[in-house]
N, C-alpha and C positions, 0 to 999 in steps of 0.2 A: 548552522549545521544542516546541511545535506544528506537526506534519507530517502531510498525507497519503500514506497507505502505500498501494500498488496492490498488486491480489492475485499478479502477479507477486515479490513483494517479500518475501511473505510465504512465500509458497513456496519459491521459493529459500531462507530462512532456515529454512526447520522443514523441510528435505530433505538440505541443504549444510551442513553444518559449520564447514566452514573455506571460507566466503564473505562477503564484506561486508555480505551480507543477512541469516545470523548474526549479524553484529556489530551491526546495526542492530535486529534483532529483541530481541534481547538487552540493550542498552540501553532499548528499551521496553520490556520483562519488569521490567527494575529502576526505571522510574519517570524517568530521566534525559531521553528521549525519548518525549512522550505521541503518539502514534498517533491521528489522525482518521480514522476511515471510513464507509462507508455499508453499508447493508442489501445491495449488490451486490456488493461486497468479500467476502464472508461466504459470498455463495452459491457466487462463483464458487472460492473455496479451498476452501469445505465439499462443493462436487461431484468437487474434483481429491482431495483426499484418499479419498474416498468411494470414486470406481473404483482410488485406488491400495492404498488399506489397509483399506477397507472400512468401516462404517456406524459402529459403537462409536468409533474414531479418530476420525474425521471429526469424530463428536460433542464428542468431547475437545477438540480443536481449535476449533471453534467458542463452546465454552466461554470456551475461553484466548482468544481475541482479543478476545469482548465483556469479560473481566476485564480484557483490558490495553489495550483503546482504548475511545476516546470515537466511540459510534457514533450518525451524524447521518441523521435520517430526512428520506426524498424531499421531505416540504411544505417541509421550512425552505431545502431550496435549490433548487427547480422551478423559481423566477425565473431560475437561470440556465441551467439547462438549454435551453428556447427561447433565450436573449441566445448562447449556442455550438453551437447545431446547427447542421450541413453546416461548421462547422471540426472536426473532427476525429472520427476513425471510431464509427459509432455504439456501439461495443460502449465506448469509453471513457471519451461522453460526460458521465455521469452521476460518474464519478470528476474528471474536467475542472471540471463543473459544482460539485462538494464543494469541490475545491479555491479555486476562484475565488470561492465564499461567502466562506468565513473563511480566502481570503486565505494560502493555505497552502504549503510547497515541496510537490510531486509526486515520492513520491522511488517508482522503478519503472523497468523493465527494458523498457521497448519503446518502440520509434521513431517511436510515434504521437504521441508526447508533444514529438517535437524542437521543435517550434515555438513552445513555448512557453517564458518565461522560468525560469517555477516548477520545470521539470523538473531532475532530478539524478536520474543512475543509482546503483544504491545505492553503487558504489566516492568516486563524486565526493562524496555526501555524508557519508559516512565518513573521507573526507580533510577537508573542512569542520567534522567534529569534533574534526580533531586526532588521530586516530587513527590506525594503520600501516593502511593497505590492504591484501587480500588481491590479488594481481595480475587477479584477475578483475572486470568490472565487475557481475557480479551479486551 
């Protein structure tokens, strides 16, 4: 199963524990769940880690995500970037646009995403696994 992962998702899981976003991260670590992302996903967890634990982390972490997802660069999906602009805030478009390339669930933590079908917040798509959920939906 092929999903895109928003860097809220990602965070949540390499911060939270005992979050569904652990469990989903975790499942992509072990190959069960493969991870789609883009070059903006990357910046924007590699800047949060950055001012939280500083440079070396940060680096680690950016390591780990190109190891465990399939990262897709801006040309192969810029078509859709124009076909979704001014639907949805610009800072998400470009994850919007990844996803509606290849077609993908949007699984992530913010309400920018309500409108659209692909979205699951990480608890809904961890019950979609079959797995107990953590009560939280992050």
């Amino acid at each position: 199963m092929r999903v895109f992962v928003d860097s809220s998702a990602f965070i949540y899981g390499l911060e939270f524990e005992e979050s569904n976003s652990a469990i989903i991260y975790n499942e992509i670590a072990d190959g069960a769940v493969k991870a789609v992302i883009n070059e903006k996903v990357i910046e924007e967890v590699v800047r949060y880690f950055h001012r939280r634990k500083g440079r070396h982390f940060a680096y680690l972490i950016e390591s780990q995500l190109r190891r465990v997802s399939e990262v897709e660069q801006r040309p192969v999906y810029a078509g859709e970037i124009e076909k979704w602009k001014g639907k949805i805030k610009e800072k998400d478009l470009e994850h919007l646009a990844t996803a509606k390339k290849f077609e993908l669930k949007i699984i992530a933590y913010d309400a920018d995403f309500l409108p659209f079908e692909e979205y699951y917040t990480p608890k809904q798509f961890v019950e979609e696994l079959g797995t107990r959920p953590y009560d939280v939906e992050w």
